[in-house]
Structure formats: C-alpha cells, structure tokens
C-alpha positions in Angstrom: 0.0 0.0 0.0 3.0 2.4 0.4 3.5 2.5 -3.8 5.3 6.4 -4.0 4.4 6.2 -7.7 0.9 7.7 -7.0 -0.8 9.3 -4.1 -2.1 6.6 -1.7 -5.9 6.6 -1.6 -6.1 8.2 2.3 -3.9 11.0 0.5 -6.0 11.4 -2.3 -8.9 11.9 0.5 -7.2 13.8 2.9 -4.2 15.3 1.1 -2.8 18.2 3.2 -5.6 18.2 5.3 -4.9 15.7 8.1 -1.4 15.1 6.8 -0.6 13.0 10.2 -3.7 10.6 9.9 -2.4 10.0 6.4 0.9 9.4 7.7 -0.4 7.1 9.9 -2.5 5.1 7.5 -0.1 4.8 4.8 3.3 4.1 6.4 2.2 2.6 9.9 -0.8 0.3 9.0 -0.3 -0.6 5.9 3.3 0.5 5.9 4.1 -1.5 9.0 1.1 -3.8 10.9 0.1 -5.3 7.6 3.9 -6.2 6.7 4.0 -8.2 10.3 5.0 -12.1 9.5 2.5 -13.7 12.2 -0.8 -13.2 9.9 -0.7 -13.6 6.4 -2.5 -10.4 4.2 -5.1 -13.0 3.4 -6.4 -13.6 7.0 -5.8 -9.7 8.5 -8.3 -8.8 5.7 -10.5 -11.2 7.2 -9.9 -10.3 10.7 -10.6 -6.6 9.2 -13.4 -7.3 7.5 -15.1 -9.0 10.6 -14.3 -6.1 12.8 -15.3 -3.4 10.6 -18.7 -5.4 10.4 -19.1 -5.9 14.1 -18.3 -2.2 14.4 -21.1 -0.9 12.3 -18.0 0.6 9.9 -20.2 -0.3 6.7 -18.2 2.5 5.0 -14.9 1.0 5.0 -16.0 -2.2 3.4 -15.9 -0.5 0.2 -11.9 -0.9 0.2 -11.3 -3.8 2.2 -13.9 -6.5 0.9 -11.6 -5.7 -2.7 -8.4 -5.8 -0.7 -9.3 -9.1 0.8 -9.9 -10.2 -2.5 -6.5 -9.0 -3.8 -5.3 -10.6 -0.7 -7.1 -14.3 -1.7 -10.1 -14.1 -0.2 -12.7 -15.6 -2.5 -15.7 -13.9 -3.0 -17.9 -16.9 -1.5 -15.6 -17.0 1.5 -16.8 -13.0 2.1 -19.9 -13.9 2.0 -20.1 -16.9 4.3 -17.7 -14.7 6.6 -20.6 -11.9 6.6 -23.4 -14.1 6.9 -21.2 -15.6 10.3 -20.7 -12.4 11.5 -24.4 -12.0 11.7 -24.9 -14.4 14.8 -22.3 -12.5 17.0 -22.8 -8.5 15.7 -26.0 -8.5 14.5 -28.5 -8.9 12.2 -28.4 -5.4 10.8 -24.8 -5.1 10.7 -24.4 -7.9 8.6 -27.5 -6.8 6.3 -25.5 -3.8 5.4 -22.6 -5.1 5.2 -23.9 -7.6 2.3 -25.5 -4.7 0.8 -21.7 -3.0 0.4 -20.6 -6.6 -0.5 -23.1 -6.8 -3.7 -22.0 -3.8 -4.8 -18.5 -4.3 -4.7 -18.5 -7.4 -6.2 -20.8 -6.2 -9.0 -23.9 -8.1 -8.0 -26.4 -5.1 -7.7 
C-alpha cells in the first residue's frame, strides 16, 4: 500500500488536510502492521473485515472486501464470513454489510 508512484488513496482523501492521519494510515498500517510475519495479508483482511462489520463501519467495506480479494479471499468465502458475523454482531450489521458486498462485487 505504500506505492510512491501515485498518491495513496487516504492521500487522495485527505491530502494536506490531516497530513498525520495520512501518515499514519499509509506508512504505519499498511506501511508496518500489515507487513508483520504472524498473519498472512489474506487472513488480516479477514480479521478486518469481521471487525469493521461488528463495528457498524459499513463505510470502510468498500476498500477492504476488494483488498481481501486481492489478498485471496474468495468472494464466496466473504460472504459466508458476513453471513457468520451476523450471529455474534448483529442482524443489521451484517444486512448492510452484504449490501456493500453486492455492490463491490458487481452483484447489484
């Protein structure tokens, strides 16, 4: 995620604005945590994907149901990882998180 060939998407969002937080988000989390050896990309994007779910963070699904697919995830796996996180945060989390899902994945 920390490609200098083109603005980072968090810099495209935020440019000079909140130049820390973009800091942050490029060279820390995806700079550093996502590097670490002890998870592979594959499974921190589900681990991401089931927080931002049980969070309510609908919003950030957007980037990281692709990324988890860039990372391996299949799209079925997504799904069947959505329709788990249902029975532990929620019905309605997990409603609009599938409705983010169909659109990412083309489905609407």
């Amino acid at each position: 995620m920390t490609d200098t060939s083109q603005p980072s998407a968090a810099h495209q969002m935020l440019g000079d604005f909140a130049p820390a937080l973009v800091h942050f988000t490029d060279d820390v989390l995806f700079g550093e945590v996502w590097k670490r050896p002890q998870l592979s990309p594959r499974d921190r994007s589900l681990v991401t994907v089931a927080v931002l779910i049980a969070g309510g963070n609908a919003e950030q699904l957007n980037f990281h149901l692709q990324y988890a697919k860039d990372n391996g995830v299949t799209q079925e796996e997504l799904i069947e990882a959505i329709t788990h996180t249902a029975f532990y945060a929620g019905w309605p989390k997990a409603f609009s998180a599938i409705g983010v899902a169909k659109q990412v994945f083309g489905n609407s």
